[in-house]
C-alpha positions as a Markdown table, in Angstrom:
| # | Residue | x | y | z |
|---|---|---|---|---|
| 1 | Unk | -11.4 | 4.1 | 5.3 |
| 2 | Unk | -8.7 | 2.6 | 7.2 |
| 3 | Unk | -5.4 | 1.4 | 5.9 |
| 4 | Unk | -6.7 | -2.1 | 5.4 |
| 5 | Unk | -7.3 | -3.3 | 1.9 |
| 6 | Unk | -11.4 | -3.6 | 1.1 |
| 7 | Unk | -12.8 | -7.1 | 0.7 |
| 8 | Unk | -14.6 | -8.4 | -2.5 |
| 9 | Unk | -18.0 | -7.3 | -1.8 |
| 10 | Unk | -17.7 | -3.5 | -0.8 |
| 11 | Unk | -14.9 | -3.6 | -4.1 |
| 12 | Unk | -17.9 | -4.5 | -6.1 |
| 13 | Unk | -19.5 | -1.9 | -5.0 |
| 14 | Unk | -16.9 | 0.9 | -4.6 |
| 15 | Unk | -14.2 | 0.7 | -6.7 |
| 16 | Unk | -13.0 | 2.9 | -9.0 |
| 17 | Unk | -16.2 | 5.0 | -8.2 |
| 18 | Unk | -16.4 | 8.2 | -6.9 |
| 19 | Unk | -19.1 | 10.5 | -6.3 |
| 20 | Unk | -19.2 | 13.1 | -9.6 |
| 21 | Unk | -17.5 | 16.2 | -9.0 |
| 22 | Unk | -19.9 | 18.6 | -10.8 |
| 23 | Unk | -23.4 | 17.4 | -9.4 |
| 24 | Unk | -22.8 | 15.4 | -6.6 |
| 25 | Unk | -24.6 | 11.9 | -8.7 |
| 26 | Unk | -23.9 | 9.1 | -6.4 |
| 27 | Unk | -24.5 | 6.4 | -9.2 |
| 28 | Unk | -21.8 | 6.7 | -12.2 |
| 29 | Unk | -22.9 | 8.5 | -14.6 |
| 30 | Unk | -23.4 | 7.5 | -18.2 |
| 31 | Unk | -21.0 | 10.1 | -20.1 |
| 32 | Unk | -23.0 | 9.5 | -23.3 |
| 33 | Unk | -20.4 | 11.8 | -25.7 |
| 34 | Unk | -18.4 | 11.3 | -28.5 |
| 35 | Unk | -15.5 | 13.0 | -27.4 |
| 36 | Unk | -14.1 | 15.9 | -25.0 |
| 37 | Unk | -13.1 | 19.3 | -25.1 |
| 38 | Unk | -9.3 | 19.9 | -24.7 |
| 39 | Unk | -8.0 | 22.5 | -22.2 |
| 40 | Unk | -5.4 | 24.1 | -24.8 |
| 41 | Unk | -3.3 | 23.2 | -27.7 |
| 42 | Unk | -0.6 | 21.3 | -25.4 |
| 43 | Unk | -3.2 | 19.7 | -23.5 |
| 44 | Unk | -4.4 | 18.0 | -26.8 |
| 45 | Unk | -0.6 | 17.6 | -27.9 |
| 46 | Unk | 0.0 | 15.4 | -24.6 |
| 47 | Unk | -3.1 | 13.9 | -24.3 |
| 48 | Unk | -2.2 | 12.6 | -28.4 |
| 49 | Unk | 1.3 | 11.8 | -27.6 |
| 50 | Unk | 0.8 | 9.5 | -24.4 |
| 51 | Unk | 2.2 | 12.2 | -22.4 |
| 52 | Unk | -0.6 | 12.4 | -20.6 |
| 53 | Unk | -4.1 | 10.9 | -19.3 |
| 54 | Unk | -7.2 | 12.0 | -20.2 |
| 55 | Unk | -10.4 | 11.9 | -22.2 |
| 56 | Unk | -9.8 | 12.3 | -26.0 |
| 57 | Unk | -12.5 | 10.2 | -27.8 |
| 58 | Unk | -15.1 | 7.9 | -26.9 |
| 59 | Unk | -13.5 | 4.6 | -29.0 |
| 60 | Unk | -10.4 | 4.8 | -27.1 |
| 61 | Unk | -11.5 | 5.6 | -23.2 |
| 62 | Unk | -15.2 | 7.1 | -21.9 |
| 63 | Unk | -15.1 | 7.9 | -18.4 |
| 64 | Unk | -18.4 | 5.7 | -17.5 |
| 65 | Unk | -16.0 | 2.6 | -19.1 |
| 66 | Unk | -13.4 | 3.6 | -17.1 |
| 67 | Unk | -14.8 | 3.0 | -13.8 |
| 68 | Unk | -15.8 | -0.3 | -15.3 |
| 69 | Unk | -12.2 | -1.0 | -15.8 |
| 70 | Unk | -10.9 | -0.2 | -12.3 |
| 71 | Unk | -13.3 | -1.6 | -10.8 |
| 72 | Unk | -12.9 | -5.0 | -13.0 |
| 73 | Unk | -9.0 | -4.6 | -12.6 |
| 74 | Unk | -9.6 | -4.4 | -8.5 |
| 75 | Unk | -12.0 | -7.6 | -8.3 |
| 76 | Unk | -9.0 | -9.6 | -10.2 |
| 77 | Unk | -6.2 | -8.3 | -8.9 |
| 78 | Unk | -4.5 | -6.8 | -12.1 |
| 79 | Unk | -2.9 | -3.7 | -12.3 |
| 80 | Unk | -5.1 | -1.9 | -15.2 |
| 81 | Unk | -8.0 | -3.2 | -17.6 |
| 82 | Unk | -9.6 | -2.2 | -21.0 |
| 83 | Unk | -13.6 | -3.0 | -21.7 |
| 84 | Unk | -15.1 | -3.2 | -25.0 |
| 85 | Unk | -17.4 | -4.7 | -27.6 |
| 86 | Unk | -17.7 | -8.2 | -26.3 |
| 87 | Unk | -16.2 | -11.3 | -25.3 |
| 88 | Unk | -14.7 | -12.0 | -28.6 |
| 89 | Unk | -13.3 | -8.7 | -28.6 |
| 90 | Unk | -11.0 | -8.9 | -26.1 |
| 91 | Unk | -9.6 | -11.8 | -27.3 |
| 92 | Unk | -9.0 | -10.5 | -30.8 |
| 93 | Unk | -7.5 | -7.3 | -29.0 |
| 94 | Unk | -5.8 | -9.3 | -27.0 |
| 95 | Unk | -4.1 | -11.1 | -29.6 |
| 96 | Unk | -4.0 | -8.5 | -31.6 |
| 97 | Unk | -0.7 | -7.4 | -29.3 |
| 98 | Unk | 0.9 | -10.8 | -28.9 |
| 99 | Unk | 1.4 | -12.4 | -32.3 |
| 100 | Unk | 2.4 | -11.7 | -35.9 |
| 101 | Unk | 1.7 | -13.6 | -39.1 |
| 102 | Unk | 2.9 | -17.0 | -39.1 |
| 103 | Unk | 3.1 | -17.3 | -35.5 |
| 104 | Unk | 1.4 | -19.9 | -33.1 |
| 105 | Unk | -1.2 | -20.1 | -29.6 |
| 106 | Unk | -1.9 | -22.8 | -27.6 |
| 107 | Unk | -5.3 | -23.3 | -26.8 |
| 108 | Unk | -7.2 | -25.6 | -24.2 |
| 109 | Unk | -9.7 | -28.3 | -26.5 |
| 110 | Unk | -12.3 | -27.4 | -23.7 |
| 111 | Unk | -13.5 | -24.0 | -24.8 |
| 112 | Unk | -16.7 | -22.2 | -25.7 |
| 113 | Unk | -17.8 | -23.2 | -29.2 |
| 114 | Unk | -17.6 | -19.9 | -30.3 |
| 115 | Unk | -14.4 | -19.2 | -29.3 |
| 116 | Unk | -13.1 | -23.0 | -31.1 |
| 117 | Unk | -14.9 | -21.2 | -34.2 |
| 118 | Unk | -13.0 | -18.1 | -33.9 |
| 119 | Unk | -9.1 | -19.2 | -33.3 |
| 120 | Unk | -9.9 | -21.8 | -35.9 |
| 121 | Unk | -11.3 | -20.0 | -38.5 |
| 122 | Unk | -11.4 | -16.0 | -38.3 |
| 123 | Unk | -8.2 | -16.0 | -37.1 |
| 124 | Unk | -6.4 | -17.5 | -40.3 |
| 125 | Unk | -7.2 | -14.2 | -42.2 |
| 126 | Unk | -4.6 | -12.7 | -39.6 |
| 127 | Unk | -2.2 | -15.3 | -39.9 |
| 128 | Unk | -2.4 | -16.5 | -36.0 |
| 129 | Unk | -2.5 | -20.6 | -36.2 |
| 130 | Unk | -4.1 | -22.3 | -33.1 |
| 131 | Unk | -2.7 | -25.2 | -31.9 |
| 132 | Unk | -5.0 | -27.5 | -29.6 |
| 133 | Unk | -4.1 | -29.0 | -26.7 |
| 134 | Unk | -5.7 | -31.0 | -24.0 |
| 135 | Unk | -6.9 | -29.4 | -20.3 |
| 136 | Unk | -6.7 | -32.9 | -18.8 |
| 137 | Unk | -3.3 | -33.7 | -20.0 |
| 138 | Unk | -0.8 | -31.0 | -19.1 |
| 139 | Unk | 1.8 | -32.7 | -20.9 |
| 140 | Unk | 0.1 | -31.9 | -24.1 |
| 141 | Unk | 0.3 | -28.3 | -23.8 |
| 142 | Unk | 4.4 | -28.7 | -23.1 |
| 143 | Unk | 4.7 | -31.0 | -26.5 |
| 144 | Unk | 2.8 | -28.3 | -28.4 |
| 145 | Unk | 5.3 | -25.6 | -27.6 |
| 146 | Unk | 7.6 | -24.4 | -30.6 |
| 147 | Unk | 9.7 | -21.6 | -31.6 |
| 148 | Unk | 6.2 | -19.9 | -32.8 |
| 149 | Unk | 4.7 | -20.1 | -29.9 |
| 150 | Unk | 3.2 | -16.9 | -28.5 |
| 151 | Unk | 0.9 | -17.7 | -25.7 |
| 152 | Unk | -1.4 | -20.0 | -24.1 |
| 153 | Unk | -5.3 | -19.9 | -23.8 |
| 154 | Unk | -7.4 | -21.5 | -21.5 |
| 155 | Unk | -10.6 | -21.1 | -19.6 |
| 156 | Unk | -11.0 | -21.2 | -16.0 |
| 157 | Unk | -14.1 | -23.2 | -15.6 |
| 158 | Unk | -14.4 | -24.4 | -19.5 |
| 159 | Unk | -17.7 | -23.6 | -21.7 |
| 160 | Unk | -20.3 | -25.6 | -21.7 |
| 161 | Unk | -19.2 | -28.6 | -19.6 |
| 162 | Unk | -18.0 | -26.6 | -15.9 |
| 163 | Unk | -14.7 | -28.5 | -16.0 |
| 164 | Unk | -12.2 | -27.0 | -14.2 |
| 165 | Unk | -8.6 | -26.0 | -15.4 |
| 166 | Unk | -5.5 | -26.4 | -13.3 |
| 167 | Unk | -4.1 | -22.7 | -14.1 |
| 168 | Unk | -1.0 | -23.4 | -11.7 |
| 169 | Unk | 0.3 | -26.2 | -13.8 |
| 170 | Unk | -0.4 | -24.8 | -17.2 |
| 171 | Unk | 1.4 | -21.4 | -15.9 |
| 172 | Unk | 4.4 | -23.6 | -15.4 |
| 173 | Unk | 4.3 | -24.5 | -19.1 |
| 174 | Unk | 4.0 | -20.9 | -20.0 |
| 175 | Unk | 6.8 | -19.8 | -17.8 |
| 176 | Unk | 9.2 | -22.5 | -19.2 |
| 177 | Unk | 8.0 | -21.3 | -22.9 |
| 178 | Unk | 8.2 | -18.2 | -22.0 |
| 179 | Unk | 5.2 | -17.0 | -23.0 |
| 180 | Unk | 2.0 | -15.2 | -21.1 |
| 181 | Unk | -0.7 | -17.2 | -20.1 |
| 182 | Unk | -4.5 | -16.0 | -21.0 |
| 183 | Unk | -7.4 | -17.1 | -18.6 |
| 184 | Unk | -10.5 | -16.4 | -19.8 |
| 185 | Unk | -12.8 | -16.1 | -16.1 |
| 186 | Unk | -16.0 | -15.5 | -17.4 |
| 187 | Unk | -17.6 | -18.6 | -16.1 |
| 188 | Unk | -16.0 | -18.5 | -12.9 |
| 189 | Unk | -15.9 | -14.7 | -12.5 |
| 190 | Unk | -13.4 | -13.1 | -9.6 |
| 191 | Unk | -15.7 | -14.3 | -7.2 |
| 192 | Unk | -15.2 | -17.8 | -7.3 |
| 193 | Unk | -11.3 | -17.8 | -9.3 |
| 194 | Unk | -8.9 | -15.5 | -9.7 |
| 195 | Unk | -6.5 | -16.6 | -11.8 |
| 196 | Unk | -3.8 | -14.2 | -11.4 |
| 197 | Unk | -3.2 | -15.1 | -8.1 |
| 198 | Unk | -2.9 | -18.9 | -9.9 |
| 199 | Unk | -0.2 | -17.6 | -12.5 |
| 200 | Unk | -2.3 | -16.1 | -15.4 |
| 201 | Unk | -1.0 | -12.9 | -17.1 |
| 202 | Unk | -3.7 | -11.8 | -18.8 |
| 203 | Unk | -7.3 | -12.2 | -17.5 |
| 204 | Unk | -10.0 | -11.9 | -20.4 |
| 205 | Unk | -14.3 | -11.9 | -19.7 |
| 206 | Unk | -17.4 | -11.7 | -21.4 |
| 207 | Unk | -18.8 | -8.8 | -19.6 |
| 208 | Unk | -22.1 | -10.2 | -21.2 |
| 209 | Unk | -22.1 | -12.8 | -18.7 |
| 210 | Unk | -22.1 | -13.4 | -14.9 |
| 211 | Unk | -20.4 | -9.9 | -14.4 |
| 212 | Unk | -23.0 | -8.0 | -15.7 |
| 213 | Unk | -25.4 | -10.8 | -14.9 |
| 214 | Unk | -28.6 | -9.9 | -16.5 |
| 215 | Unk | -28.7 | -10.6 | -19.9 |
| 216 | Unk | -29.7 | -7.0 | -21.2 |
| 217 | Unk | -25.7 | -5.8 | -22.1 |
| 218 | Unk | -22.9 | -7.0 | -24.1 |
| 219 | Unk | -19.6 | -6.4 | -23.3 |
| 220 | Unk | -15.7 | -7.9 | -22.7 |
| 221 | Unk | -12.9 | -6.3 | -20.7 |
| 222 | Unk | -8.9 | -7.5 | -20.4 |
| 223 | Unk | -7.2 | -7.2 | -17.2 |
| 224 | Unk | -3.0 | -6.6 | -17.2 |
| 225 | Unk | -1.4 | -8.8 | -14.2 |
| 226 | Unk | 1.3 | -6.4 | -14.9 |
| 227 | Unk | 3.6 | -10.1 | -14.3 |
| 228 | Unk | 4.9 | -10.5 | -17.9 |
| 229 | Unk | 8.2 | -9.4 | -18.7 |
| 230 | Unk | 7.3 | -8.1 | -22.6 |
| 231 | Unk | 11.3 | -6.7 | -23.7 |
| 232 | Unk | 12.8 | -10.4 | -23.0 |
| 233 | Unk | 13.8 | -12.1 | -26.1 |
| 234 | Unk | 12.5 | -10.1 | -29.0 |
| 235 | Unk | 9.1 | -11.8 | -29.2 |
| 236 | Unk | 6.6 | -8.9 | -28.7 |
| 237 | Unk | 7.5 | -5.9 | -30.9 |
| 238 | Unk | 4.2 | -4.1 | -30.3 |
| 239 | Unk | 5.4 | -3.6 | -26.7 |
| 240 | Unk | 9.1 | -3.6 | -26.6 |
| 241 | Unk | 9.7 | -2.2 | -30.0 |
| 242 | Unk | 9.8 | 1.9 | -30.9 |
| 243 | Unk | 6.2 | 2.9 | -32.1 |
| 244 | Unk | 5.9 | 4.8 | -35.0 |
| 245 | Unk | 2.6 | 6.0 | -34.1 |
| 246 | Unk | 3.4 | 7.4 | -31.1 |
| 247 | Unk | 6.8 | 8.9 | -31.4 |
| 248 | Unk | 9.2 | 5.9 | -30.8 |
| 249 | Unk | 7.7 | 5.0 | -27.5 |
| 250 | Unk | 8.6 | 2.0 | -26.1 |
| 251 | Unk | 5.3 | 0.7 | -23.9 |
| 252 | Unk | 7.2 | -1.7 | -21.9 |
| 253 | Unk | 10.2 | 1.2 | -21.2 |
| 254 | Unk | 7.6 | 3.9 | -20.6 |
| 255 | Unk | 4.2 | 2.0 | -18.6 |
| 256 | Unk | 5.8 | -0.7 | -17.2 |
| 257 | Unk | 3.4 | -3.1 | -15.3 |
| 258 | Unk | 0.8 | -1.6 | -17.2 |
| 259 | Unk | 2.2 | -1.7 | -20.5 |
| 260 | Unk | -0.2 | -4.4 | -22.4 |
| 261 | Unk | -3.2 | -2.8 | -21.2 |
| 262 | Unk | -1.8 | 1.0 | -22.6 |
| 263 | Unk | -1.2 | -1.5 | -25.9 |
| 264 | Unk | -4.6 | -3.1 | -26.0 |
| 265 | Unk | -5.8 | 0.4 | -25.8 |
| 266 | Unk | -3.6 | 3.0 | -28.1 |
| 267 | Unk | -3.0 | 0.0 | -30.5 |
| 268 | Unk | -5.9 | -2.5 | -30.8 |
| 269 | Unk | -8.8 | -0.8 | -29.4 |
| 270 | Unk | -7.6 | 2.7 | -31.5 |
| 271 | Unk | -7.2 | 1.1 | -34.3 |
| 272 | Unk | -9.7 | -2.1 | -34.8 |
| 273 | Unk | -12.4 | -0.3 | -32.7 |
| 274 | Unk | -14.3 | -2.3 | -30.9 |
| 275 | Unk | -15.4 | 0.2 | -28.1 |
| 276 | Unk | -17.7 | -0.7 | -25.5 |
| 277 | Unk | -20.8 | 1.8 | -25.3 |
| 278 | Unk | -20.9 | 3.7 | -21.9 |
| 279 | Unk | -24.5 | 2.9 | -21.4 |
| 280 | Unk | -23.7 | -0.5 | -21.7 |
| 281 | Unk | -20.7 | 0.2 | -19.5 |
| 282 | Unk | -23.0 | 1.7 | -16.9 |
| 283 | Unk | -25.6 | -1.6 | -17.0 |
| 284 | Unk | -22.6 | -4.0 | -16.3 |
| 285 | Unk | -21.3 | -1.2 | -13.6 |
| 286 | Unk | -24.7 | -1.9 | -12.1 |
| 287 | Unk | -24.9 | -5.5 | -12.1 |
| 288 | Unk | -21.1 | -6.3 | -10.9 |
| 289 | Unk | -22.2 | -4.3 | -7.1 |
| 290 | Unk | -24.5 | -7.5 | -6.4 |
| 291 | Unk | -22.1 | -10.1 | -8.1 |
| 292 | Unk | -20.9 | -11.9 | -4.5 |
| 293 | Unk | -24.9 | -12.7 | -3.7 |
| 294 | Unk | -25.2 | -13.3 | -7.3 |
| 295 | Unk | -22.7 | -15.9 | -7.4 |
| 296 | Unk | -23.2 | -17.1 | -4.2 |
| 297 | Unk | -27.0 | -18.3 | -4.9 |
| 298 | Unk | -26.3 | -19.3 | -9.2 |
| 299 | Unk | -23.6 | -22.1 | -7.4 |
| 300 | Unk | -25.9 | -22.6 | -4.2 |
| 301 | Unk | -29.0 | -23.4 | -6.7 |
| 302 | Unk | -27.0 | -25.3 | -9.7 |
| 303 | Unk | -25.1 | -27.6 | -7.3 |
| 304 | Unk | -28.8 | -28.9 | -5.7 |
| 305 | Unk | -30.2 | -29.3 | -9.2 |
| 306 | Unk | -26.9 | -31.0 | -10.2 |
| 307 | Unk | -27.5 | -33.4 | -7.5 |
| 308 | Unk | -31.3 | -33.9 | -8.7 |
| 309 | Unk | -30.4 | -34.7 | -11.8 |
| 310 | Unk | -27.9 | -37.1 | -10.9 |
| 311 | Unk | -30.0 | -39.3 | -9.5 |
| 312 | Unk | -32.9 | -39.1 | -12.1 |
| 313 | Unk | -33.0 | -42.3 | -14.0 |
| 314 | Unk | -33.4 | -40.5 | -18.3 |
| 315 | Unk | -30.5 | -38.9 | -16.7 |
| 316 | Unk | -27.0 | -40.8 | -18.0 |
| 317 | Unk | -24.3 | -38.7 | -16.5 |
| 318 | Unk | -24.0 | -35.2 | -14.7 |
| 319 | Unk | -20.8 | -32.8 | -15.8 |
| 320 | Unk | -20.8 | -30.8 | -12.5 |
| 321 | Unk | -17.0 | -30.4 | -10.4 |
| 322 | Unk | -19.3 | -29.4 | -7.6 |
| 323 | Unk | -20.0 | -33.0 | -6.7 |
| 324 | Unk | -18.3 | -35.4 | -5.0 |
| 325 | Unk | -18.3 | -38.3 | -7.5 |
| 326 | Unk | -17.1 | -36.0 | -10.4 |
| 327 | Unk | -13.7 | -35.7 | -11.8 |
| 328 | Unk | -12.8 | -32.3 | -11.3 |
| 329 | Unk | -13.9 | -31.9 | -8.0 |
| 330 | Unk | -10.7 | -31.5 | -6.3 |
| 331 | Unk | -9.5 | -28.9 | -8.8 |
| 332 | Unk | -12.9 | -27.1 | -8.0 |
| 333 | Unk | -12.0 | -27.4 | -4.0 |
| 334 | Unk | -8.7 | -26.1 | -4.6 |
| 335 | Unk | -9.6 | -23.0 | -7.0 |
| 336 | Unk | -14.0 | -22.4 | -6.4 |
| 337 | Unk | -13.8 | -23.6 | -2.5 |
| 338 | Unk | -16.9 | -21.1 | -2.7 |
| 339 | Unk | -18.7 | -23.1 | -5.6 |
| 340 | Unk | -18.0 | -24.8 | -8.5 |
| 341 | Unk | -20.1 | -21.8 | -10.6 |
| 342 | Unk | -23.6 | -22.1 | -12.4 |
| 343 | Unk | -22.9 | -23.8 | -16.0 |
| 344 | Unk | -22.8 | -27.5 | -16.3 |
| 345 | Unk | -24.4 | -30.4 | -19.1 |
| 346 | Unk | -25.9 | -33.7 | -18.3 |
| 347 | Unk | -26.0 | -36.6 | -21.1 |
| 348 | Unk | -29.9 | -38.1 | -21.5 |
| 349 | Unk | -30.2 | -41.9 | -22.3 |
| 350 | Unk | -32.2 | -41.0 | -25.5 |
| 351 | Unk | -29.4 | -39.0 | -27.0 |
| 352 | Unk | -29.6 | -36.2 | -29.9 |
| 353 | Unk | -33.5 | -36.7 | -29.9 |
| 354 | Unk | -34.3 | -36.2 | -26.0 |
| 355 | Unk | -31.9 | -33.4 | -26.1 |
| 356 | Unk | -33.6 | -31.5 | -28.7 |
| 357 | Unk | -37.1 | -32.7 | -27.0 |
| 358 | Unk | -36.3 | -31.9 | -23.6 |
| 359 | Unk | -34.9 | -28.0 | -24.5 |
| 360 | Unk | -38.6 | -27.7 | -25.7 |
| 361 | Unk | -40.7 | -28.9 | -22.6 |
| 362 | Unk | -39.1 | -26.5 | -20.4 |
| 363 | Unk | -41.1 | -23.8 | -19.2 |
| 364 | Unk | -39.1 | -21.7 | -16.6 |
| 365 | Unk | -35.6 | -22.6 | -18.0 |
| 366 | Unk | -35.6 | -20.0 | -21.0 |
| 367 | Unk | -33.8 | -21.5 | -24.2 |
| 368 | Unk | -31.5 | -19.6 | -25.7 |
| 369 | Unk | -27.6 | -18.8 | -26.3 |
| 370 | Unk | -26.2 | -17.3 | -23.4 |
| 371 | Unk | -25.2 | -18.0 | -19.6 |
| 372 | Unk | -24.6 | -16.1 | -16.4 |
| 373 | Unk | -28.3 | -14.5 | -16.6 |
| 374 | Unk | -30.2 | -14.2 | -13.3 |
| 375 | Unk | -33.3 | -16.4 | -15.3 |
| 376 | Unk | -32.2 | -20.0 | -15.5 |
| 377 | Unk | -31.1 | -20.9 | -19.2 |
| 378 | Unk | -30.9 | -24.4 | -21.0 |
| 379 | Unk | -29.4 | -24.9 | -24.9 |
| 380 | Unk | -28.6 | -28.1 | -26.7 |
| 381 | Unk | -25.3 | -27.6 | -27.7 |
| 382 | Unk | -25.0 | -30.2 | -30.2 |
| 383 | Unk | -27.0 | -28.8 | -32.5 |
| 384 | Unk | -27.0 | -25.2 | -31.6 |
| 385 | Unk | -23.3 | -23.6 | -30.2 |
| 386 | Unk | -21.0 | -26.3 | -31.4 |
| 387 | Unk | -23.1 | -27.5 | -34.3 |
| 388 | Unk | -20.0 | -25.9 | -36.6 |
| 389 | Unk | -17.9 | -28.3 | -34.8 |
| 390 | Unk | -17.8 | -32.3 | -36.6 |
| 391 | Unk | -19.2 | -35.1 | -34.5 |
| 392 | Unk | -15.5 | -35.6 | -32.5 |
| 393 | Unk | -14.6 | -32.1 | -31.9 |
| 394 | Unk | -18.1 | -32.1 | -30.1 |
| 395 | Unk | -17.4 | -34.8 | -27.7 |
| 396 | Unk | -13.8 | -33.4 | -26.9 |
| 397 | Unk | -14.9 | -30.1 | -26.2 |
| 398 | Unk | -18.2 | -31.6 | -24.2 |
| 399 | Unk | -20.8 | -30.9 | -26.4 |
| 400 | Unk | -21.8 | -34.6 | -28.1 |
| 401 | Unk | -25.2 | -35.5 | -29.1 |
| 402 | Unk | -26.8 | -36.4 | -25.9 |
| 403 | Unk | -25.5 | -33.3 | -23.9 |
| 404 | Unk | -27.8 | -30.5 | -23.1 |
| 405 | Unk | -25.8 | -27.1 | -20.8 |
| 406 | Unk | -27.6 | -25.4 | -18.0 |
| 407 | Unk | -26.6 | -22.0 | -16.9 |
| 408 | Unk | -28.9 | -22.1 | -13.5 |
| 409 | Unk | -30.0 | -18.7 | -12.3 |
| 410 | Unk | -31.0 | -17.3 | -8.9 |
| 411 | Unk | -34.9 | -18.5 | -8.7 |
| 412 | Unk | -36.2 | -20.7 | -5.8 |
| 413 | Unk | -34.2 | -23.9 | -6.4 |
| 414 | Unk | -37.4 | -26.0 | -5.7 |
| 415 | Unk | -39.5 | -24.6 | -8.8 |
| 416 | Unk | -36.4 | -25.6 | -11.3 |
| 417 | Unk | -36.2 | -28.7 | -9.9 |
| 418 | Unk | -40.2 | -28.6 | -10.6 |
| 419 | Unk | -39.6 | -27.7 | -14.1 |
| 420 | Unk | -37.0 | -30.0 | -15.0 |
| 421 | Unk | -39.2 | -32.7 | -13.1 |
| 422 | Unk | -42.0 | -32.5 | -15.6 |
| 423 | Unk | -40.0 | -31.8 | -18.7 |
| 424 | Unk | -38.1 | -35.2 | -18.2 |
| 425 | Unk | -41.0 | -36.4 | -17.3 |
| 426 | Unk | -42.7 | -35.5 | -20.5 |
């Protein structure tokens, strides 16, 4: 190719991928091994010591995975990335890096239930204390700030209700705290958001999602804006302090702007384990190269079925920032000019009961817990994803009684309408 820089869709397709060496496979291949034969006793040595790249064992780096992680770190504009288990493994990894006992994270109110469950529970057995504080009021994350604080967490386009987050001015607050800022983009997916460009310095995804886009395949990845200056101040020993482990190495000294992704890797993914399987790796691989017409049509078909619904009369309110009338729609023309993504809720006018009822008169919309699947998907939070949650933290994260979350896939747009015609109608 020429000098100038791919665009999005032939990235999808092409990076990090080359054309094996050995056979000539066009397709990836899935390098389904445990581990790899060293060259000689220094090889090993080096490879051991972070002297060196290369292959050592499947839990810490698989050659399938890898091309998975260029190609993820490409799309977003990072400078290196990390896949494994699952969504809520990069986030512990993640974090994993960033805090100690005792100390503090902010995180945005509007999140996915199961993350809320997660930094407010699970996490206490670490000693990492989440403090909430409210996407629509910026000020809110700048009075939660103390001498504890770590990082900030927020979601691009926030789980279930599509709202969108202004990453700009909560990177400000991050910068004056002086502390990273962690996006999680799985809703919105490079295609629509990338929020590096916006100021995030740490990109997190449930691979499970629109990425790999077909429901068959878990999976989460990190991506390192390589923006964060880790040896400033003393607050992240993991990366600016000796490791024992490796020799005294300092990973911010020695890797530079791809220093927390070597970390997430030698230290949290070596050590807790949570390694993404390369047939899984190969699945997502698969499903990213058709991710612009993915996205593209899931935002085309949820923004006409968005407008049906605001218009139906069981219907009380739509949650979509792709229409005009709704309150995040200039946020969603400044940062998803292409589309305001795929997941959104609508309230009924019989509350908890026409929730529940309507989740079981739909016949194309599959229910079930998940989003970002080509089928179209419906769940009733309320009593399903954020039923741990008490009656108020329901309605601040947008899941109250009434609220029922679409994640609308890439059929005809015509035969959802169809199906959420009769099912209201029922």
């Amino acid at each position: 190719m020429s000098d100038r820089l791919p665009g999005f869709s032939t990235l999808a397709v092409h990076a990090g991928a080359q054309p094996d060496p050995t056979t000539g496979a066009r397709a990836t291949p899935i390098y389904q091994t445990t581990s790899f034969v060293f060259n000689d006793a220094d090889h090993a040595a080096s490879l051991f010591g972070l002297q060196a790249f290369g292959n050592i064992y499947t839990r810490i780096g698989n050659p399938t995975n890898a091309v998975l992680e260029e190609r993820v770190a490409a799309l977003e504009g990072g400078t290196a990335a990390l896949a494994v288990a699952s969504g809520h493994a990069a986030q512990v990894v993640v974090l994993q890096q960033l805090l100690q006992p005792g100390d503090e994270f902010i995180a945005a109110r509007k999140l996915y239930g199961g993350s809320i469950n997660q930094f407010t529970h699970a996490f206490k057995s670490f000693g990492w204390n989440v403090v909430w504080a409210d996407p629509d009021d910026i000020a809110s994350f700048e009075r939660a700030v103390t001498p504890r604080t770590k990082a900030i967490f927020i979601e691009s386009i926030a789980n279930p209700a599509g709202s969108i987050t202004d990453i700009e001015a909560i990177s400000t607050v991050a910068r004056k705290a002086g502390v990273p800022l962690i996006v999680d983009n799985t809703l919105a997916s490079p295609y629509l958001i990338r929020p590096i460009d916006h100021g995030a310095d740490i990109v997190v995804h449930s691979l499970t999602k629109f990425l790999g886009g077909h429901g068959n395949s878990l999976g989460g990845i990190i991506v390192d804006a390589g923006t964060f200056d880790w040896s400033t101040g003393g607050k992240y020993p993991m990366l600016s302090e000796p490791r024992p482990e490796y020799h005294g190495i300092r990973l911010q000294e020695t890797f530079g702007n791809f220093a927390f992704a070597i970390a997430c890797r030698v230290l949290g993914l070596r050590d807790l384990g949570p390694a993404l399987s390369p047939f899984n790796a190969f699945m997502i691989l698969t499903g990213i190269e058709t991710l612009p017409l993915r996205m593209q049509k899931h935002c085309d078909n949820a923004k006409a079925v968005a407008e049906y619904l605001a218009g139906h009369p069981a219907v009380a309110s739509v949650s979509y920032a792709g229409l005009p009338s709704d309150k995040y729609n200039q946020l969603a023309r400044k940062y998803a000019p292409k589309g305001a993504g795929a997941v959104f809720t609508f309230s009924l006018k019989g509350g908890y009961d026409a929730g529940v009822n309507l989740v079981s008169k739909l016949q194309l919309f599959s229910h079930l817990a998940n989003v970002g699947d080509t089928r179209s998907l419906v769940i009733h939070p309320a009593s399903t994803t954020h039923s741990q949650l008490d009656d108020a933290a329901k309605i601040t994260s947008g899941a109250g009684p009434d609220v029922v979350r679409l994640s609308v896939g890439i059929e005809d747009k015509e035969d959802l309408i169809a199906d959420l015609e009769q099912a209201l109608g029922a």
